[in-house]
C-alpha positions as CSV (number, residue, x, y, z in Angstrom):
1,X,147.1,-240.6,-98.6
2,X,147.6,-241.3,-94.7
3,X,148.5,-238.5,-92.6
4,X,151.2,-240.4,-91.8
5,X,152.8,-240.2,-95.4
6,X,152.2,-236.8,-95.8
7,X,153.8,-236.0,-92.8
8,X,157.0,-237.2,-94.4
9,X,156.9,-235.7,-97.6
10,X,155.7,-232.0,-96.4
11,X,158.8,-229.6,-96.1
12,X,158.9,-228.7,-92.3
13,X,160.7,-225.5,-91.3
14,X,164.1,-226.3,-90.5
15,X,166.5,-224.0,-89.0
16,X,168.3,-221.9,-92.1
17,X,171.6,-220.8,-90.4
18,X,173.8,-223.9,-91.4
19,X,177.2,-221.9,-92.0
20,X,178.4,-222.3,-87.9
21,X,180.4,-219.5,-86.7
22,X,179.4,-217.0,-89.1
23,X,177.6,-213.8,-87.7
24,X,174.4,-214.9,-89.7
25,X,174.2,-218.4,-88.4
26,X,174.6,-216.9,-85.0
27,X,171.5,-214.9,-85.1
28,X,167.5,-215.2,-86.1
29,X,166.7,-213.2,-89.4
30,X,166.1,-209.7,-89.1
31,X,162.6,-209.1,-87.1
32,X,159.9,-208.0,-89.9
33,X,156.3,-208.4,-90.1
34,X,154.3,-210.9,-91.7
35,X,151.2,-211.4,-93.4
36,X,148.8,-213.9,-93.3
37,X,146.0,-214.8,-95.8
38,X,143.0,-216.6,-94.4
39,X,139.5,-217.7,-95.6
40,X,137.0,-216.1,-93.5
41,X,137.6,-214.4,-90.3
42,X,137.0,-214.4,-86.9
43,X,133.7,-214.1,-85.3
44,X,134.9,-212.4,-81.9
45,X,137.7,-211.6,-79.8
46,X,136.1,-212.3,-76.5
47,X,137.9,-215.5,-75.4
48,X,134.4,-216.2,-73.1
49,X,132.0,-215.7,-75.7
50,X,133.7,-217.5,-79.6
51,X,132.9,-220.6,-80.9
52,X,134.7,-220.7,-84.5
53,X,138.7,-222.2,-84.2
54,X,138.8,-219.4,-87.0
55,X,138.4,-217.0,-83.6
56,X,140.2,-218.6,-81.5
57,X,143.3,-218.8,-83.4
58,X,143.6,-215.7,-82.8
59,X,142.2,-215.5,-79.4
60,X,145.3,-217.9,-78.7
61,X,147.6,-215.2,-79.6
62,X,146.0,-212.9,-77.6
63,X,145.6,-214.5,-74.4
64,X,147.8,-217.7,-72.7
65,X,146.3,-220.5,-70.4
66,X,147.2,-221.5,-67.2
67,X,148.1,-224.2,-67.9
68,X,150.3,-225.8,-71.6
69,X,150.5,-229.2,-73.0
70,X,153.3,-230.8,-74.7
71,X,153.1,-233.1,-77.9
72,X,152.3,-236.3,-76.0
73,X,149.1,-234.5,-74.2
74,X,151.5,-234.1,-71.4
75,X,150.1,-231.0,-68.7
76,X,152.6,-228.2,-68.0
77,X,152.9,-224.9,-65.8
78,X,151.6,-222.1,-68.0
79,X,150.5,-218.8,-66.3
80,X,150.2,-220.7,-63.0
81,X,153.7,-222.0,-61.9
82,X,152.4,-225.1,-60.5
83,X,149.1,-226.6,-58.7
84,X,148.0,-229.3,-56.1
85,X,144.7,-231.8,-56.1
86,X,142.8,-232.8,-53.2
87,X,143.0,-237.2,-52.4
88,X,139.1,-236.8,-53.2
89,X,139.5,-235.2,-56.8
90,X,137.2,-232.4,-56.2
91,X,139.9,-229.0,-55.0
92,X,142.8,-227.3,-57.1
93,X,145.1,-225.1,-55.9
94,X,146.9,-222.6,-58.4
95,X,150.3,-220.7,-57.6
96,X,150.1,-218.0,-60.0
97,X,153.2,-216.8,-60.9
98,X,155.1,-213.1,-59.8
99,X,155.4,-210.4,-62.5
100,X,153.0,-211.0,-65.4
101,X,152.0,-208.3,-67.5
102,X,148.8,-207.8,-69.5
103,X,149.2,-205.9,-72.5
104,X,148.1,-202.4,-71.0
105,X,150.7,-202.6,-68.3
106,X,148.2,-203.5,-66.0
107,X,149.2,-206.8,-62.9
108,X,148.0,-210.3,-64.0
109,X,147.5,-211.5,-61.0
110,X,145.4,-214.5,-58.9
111,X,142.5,-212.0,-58.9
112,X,142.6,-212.0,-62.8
113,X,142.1,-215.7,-63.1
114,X,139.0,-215.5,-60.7
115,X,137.5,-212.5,-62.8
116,X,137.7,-214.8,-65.9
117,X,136.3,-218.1,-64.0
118,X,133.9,-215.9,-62.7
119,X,132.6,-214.3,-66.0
120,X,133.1,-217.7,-68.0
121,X,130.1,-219.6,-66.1
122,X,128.3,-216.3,-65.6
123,X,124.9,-217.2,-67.1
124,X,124.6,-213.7,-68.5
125,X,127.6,-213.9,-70.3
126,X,126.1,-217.1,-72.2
127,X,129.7,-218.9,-73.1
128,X,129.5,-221.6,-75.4
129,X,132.4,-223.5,-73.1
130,X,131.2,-222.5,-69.8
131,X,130.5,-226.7,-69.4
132,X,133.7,-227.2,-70.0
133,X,134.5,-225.5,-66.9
134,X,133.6,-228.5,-65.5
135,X,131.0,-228.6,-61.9
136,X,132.9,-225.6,-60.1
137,X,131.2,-224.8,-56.5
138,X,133.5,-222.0,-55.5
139,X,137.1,-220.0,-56.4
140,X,138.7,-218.6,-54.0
141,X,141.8,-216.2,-54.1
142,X,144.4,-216.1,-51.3
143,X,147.6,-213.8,-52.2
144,X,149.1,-215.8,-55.5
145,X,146.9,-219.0,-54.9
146,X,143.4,-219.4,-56.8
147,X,141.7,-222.3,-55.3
148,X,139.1,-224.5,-57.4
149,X,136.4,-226.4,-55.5
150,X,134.7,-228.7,-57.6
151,X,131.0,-230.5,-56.5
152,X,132.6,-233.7,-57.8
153,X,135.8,-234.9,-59.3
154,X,136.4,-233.5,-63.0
155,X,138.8,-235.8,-65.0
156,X,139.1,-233.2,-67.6
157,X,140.2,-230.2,-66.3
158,X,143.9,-229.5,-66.3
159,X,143.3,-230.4,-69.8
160,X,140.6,-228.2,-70.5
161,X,142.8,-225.4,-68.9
162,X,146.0,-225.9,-71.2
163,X,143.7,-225.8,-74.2
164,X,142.8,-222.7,-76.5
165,X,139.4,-222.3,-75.4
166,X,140.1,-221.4,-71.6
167,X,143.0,-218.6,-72.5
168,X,142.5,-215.8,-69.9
169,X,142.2,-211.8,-70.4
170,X,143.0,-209.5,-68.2
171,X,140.5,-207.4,-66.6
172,X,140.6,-204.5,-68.5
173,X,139.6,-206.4,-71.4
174,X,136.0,-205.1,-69.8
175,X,136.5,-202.1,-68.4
176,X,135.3,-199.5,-70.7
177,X,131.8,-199.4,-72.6
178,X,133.3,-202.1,-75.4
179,X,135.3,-205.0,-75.0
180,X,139.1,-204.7,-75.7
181,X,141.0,-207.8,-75.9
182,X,143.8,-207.3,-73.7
183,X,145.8,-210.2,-72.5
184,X,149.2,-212.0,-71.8
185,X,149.8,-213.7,-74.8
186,X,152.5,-213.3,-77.5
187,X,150.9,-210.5,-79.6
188,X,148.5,-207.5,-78.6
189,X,145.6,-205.9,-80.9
190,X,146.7,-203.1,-82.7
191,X,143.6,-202.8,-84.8
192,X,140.4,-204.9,-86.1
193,X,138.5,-204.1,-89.3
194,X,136.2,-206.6,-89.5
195,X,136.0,-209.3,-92.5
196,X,139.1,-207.1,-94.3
197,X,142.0,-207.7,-91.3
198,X,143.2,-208.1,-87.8
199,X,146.7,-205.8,-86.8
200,X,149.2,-207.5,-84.1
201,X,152.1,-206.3,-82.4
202,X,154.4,-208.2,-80.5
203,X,154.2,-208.2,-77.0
204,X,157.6,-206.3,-75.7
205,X,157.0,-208.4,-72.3
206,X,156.2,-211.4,-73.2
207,X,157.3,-214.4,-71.5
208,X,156.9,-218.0,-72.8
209,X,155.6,-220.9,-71.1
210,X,154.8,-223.7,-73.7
211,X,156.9,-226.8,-74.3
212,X,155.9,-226.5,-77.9
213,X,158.1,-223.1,-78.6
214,X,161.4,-222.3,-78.1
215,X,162.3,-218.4,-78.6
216,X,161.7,-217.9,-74.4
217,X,160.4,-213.9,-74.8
218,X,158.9,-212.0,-77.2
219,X,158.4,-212.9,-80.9
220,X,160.8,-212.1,-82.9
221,X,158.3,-210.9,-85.6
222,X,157.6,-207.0,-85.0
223,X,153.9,-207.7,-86.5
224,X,151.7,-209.9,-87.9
225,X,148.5,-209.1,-89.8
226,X,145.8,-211.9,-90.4
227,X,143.6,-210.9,-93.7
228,X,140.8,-211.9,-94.8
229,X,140.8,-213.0,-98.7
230,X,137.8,-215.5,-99.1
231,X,138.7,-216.7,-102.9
232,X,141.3,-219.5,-102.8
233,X,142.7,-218.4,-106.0
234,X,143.5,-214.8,-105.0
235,X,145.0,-216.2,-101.7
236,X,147.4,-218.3,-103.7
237,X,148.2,-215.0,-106.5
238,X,149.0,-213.4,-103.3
239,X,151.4,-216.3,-101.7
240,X,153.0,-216.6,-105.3
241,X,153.5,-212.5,-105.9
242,X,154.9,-211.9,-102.3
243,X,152.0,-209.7,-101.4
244,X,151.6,-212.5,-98.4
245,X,153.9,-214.5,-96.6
246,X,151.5,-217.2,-95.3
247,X,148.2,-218.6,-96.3
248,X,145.5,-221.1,-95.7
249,X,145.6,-223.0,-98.7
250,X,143.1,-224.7,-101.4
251,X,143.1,-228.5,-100.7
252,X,144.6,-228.5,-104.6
253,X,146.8,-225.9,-103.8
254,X,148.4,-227.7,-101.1
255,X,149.0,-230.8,-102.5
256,X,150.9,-228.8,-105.7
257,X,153.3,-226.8,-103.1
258,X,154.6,-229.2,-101.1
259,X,156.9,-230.4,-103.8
260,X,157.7,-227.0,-104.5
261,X,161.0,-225.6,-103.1
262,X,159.7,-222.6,-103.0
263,X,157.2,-222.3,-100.6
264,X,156.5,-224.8,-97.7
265,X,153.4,-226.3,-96.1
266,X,152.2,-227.2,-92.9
267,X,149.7,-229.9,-91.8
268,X,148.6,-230.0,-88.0
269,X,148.9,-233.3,-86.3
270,X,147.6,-232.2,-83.6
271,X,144.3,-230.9,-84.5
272,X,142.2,-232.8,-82.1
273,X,139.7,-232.3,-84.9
274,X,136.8,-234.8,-86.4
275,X,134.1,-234.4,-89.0
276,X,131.2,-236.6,-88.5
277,X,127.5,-236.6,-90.1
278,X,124.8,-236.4,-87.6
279,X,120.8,-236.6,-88.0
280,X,117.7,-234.7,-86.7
281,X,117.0,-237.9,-84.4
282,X,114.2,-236.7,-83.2
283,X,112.5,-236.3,-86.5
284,X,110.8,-239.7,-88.0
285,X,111.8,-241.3,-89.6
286,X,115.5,-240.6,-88.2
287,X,114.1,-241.6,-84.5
288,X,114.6,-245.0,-86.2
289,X,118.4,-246.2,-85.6
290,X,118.2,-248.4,-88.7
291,X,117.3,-245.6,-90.9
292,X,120.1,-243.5,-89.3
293,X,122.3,-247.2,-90.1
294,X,121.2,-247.1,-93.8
295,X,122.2,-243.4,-94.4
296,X,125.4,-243.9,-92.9
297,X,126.0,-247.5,-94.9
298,X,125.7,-245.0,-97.9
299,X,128.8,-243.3,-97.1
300,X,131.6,-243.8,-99.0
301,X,134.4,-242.0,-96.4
302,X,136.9,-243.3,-98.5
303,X,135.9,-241.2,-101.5
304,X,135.3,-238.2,-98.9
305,X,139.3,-238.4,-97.8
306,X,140.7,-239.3,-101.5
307,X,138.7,-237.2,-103.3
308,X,137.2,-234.4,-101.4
309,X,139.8,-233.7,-98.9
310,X,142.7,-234.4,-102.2
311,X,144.3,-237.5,-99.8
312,X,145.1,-234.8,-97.1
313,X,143.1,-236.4,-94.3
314,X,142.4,-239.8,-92.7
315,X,139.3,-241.6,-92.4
316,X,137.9,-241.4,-88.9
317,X,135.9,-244.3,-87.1
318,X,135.7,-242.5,-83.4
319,X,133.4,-239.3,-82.6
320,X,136.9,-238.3,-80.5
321,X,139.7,-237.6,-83.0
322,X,141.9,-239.9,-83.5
323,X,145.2,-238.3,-81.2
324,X,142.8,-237.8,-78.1
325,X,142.9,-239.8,-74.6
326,X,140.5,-243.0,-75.0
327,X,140.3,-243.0,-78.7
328,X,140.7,-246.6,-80.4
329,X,140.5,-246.5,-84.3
330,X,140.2,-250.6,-84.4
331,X,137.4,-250.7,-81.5
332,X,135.7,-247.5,-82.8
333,X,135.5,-249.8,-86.7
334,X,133.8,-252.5,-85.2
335,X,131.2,-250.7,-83.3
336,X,129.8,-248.2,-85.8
337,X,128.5,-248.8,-89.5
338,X,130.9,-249.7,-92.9
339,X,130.4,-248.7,-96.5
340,X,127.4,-251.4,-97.9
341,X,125.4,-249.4,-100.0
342,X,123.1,-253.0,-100.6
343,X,123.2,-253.8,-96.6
344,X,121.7,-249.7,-96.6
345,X,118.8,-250.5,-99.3
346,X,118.1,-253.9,-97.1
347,X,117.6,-251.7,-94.0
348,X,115.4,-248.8,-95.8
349,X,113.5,-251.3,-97.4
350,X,112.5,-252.9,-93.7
351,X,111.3,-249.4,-93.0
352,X,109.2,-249.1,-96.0
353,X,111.3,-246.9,-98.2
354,X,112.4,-248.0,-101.9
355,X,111.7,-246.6,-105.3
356,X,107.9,-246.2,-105.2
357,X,108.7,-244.3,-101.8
358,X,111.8,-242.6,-101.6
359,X,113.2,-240.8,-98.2
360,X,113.6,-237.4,-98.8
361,X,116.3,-235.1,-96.4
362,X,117.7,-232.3,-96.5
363,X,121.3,-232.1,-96.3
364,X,122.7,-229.4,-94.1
365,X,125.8,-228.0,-94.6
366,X,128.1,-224.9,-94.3
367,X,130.9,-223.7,-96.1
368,X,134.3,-224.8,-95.6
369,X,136.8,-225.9,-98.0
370,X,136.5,-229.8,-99.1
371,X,133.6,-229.6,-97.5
372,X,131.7,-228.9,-100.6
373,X,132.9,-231.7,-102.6
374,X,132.0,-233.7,-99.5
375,X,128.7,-233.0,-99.8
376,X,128.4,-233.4,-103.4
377,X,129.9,-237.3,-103.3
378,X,127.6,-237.8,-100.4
379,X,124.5,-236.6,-102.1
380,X,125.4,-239.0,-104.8
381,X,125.8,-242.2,-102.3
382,X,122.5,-241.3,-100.7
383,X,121.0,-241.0,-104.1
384,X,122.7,-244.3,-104.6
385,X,120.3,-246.5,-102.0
386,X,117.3,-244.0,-103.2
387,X,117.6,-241.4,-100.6
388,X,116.9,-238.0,-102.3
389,X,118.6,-235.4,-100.9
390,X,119.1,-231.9,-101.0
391,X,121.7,-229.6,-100.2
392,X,121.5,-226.0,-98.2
393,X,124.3,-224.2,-97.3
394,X,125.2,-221.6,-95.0
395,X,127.5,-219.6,-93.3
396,X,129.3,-221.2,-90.6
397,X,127.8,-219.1,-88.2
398,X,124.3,-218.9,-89.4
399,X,124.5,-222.9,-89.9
400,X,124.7,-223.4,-85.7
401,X,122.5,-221.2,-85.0
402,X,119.6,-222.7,-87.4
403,X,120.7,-226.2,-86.4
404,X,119.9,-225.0,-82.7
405,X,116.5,-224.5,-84.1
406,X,115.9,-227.6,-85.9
407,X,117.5,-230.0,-83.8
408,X,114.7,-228.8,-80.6
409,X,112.4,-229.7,-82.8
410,X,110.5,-233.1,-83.1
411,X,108.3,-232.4,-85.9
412,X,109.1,-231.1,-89.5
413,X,111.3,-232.2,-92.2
414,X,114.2,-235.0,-91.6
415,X,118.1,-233.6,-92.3
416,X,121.3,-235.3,-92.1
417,X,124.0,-232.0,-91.4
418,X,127.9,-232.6,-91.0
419,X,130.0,-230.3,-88.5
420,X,133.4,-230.5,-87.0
421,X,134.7,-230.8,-83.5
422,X,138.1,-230.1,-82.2
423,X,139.3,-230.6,-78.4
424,X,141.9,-231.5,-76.6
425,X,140.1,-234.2,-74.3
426,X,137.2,-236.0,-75.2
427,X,134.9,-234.4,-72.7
428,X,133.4,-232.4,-76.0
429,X,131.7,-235.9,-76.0
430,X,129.6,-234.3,-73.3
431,X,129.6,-230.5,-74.8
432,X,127.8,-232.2,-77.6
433,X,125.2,-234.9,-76.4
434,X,124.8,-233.6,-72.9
435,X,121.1,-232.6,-72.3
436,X,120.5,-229.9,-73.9
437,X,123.5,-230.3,-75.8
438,X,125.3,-228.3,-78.4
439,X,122.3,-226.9,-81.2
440,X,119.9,-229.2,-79.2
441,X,121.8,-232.4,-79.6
442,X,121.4,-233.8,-76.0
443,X,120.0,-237.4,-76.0
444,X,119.2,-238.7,-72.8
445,X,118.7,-238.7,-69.3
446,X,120.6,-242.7,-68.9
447,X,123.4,-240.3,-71.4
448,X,123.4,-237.6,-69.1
449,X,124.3,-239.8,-66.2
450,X,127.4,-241.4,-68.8
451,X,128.2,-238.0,-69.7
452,X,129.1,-237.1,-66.3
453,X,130.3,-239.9,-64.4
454,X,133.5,-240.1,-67.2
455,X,134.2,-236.7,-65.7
456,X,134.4,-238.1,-62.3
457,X,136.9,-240.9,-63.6
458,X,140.3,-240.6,-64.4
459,X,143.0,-242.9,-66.3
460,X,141.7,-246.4,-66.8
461,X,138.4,-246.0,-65.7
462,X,137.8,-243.3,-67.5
463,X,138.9,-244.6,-70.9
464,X,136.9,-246.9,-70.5
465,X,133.6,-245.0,-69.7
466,X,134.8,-242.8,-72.6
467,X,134.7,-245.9,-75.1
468,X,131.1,-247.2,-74.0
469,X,130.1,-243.7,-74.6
470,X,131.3,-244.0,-78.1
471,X,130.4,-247.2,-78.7
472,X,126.9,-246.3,-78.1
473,X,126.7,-243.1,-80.0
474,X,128.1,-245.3,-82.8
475,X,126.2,-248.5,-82.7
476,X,122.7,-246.6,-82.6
477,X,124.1,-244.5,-85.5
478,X,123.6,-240.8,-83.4
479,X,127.0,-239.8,-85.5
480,X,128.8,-241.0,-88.4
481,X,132.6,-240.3,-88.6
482,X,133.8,-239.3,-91.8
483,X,137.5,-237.6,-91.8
484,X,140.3,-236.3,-89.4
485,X,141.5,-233.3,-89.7
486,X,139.1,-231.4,-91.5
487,X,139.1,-227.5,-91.4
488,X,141.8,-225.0,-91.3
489,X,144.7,-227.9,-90.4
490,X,146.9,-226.5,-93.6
491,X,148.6,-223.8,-94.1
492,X,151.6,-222.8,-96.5
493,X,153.9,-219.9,-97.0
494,X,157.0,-218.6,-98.9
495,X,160.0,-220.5,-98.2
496,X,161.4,-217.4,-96.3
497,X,159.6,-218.0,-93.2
498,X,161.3,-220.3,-91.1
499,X,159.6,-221.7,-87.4
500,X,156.0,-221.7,-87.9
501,X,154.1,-224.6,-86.0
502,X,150.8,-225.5,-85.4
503,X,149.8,-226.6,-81.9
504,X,146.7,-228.7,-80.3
505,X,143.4,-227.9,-81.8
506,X,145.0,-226.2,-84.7
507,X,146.6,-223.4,-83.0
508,X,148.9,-221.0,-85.0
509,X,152.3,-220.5,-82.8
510,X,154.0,-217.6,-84.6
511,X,156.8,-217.1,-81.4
512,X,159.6,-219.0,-83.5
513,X,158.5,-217.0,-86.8
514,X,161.3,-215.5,-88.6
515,X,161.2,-214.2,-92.1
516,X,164.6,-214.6,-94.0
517,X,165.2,-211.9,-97.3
């Protein structure tokens, strides 16, 4: 099913006070807590240092950005009231706004967002994002200003700063021998036991700056707790016996609830988010394009969507997701590979594979959910055009970091691995195949010099450099879209929670949250 369709049939929060002029219509429900059920759980709270969207969902709640983005991609004030750009592109100028208050009591000041800049690209600190800082020479601080200099112009920047990964702590988030999350956000750590459940308390001072909320202070929930519960099953006995108000739901589970009155569910439409199969390129006989071509002529991404992801995503033909500056579905189609499993024997055949010499991969994978089925349909389409290939999974975690390892390498056995990306600009195009790139993908020196001038570009021209990019990624097969959304993009809960949303890159915005008896 198209996003599109399930967007109309899911049951969206609606306000619940319909009865005007009564006292109950006139006011939220009673501030409570709520609960949330999740999968697995987040691998740090250091906004500088996380790499999972699992972390920084609730990194997001934890600390704001200083800058916010509306549904159209549009670029906001956030924690800066306003800012200026040089005629050559290359120097911002911040006006951070009077009166902020971290979570400690402590000033939020100009100061603050230099400390954060500062530690970001600290090499020390070794920051998975600190390229998406983009080619800062110099920050400089004068009373409420904080002035950018860049070595060149950066085309993705303000929207870099209004996404998830650049929210900014405050100081004393360092100051004693172990980090303490302390920021401006929404909610403020009350406690962390680690795989079992985060503790948050509303923020008392809390002012709001995004265009997607609408309560202007502090939540009205008193509390939120995220748990951990990694069994689908017991997340949903826990939904359906009130011992949680909110989960991350089964793929099946999801599609049951939404025609269920009693509960409601949530798909993000602004995930930013694509799932794509890449190779160990450097590896022969995947150095070969037409190899790479004949794996991804196996896949059946239909089959993925229907049957894997139960009809709750779209297929994708872009590496950028589909709601992303510069992304075109219809160009994207015609440049990368289509389903012809015969076409993908013809090709492996030219390279002298067939059934007296089969290719043999491994198929490198890590556990999220749908993914599994995923992998299991794809291991039967390879198998299909006499590819053997097996399946190892891994944690999420321990998947990157061995895919670090075995992408550097240019010797050893060939793999085919899947992984995710979310954004909210396509310059992850250049976290990703940007020499060294992420886990060792970096191609090129001629793609190094494509990777950067689209961040010198802006509007037109830089669409445009955006789409060659993509169109060359995709017409030597270096990735293979599969699906859009793909992890952690639903969520459901009881129908007593009214004004839950999910923001760009799959945040979770509990300021509108109330919980009704």
């Amino acid at each position: 099913m198209p996003m599109t369709a399930l967007k109309n049939m899911l049951k969206m929060p609606v306000a619940a006070a319909l009865l005007a002029g009564t006292a109950l219509a006139a006011q939220p429900a009673v501030a409570a807590g709520l609960t949330v059920a999740r999968s697995v759980d987040a691998d740090g709270l250091d906004i500088h240092k996380v790499s999972t969207t699992q972390s920084m969902q609730v990194t997001n709640l934890l600390f704001d950005t200083l800058l916010t983005m509306d549904r159209s991609g549009g670029i906001h004030p956030g924690l800066a009231s306003g800012y200026t750009l040089s005629e050559d592109g290359k120097t911002y100028v911040f006006t951070i706004r009077d009166g902020l208050k971290c979570h400690d009591g402590s000033a939020f000041d100009a100061a603050a967002v230099k400390f954060n800049i500062d530690r970001a690209l600290d090499p020390a600190t070794v920051s998975p994002n600190a390229s998406s800082w983009g080619p800062i020479d110099s920050v400089a601080v004068e009373g409420s200003t904080v002035t950018v200099t860049m070595k060149s112009p950066y085309g993705p920047f303000t929207a870099f700063l209004a996404g998830m990964q650049s929210g900014l702590m405050c100081p004393s988030s360092v100051a004693g021998a172990e980090f303490t999350p302390i920021g401006t956000g929404p909610f403020k750590l009350v406690s962390w036991t680690r795989n079992d459940r985060i503790e948050l308390a509303a923020n008392p001072d809390y002012v709001n700056f995004s265009p997607l909320i609408e309560n202007p202070g502090k939540p009205h929930l008193d509390t939120l707790t995220i748990m951990v519960v990694p069994e689908a099953v017991a997340r949903m006995a826990a939904l359906r016996s009130g011992e949680v108000d909110m989960v991350e739901p089964s793929l099946e589970e999801a599609a049951d609830l939404k025609d269920d009155d009693a509960f409601k569910v949530y798909a993000a439409d602004l995930s930013g988010q694509q799932v794509f199969a890449a190779f160990t390129w450097k590896i022969a006989p995947l150095d070969n394009p037409n190899v790479r071509k004949a794996i991804g002529m196996a896949m059946n991404r239909d089959a993925y969507a229907t049957i894997g992801f139960e009809g709750l995503v779209d297929v994708a033909n872009c590496p950028v997701a589909p709601n992303l500056f510069a992304t075109d579905e219809e160009k994207c189609a015609s440049w990368g590979v289509s389903y012809d499993p015969e076409a993908a024997k013809a090709l492996l055949a030219e390279a002298g594979y067939g059934p007296d010499k089969p290719l043999k991969v491994k198929l490198l994978v890590h556990k999220l959910q749908g993914w599994d089925q995923m992998h299991q349909i794809m291991q039967q389409d390879l198998a299909a055009i006499g590819v053997e290939a097996e399946i190892e999974t891994r944690e999420v975690a321990a998947f990157f970091d061995y895919m670090g390892t075995v992408n550097g390498k240019a010797e050893g056995e060939p793999a085919v691995w899947t992984m995710g990306m979310s954004g909210a600009d396509p310059d992850y195009l250049y976290f990703l195949w940007k020499q060294p790139g992420f886990t060792n993908m970096g191609l090129s020196d001629t793609m190094d010099a494509e990777l950067e001038a689209q961040r010198a570009l802006s509007g037109d021209a830089r669409a445009a450099k955006v789409q060659e990019i993509q169109q060359y990624l995709l017409e030597n097969a270096y990735a293979v879209p599969l699906v859009s959304p793909g992890w952690g993009w639903l969520m459901a809960s009881t129908a007593k929670v009214d004004g839950f949303k999910m923001g760009h890159m799959v945040t979770l915005l509990f300021n509108d949250v109330t919980v009704t008896e």
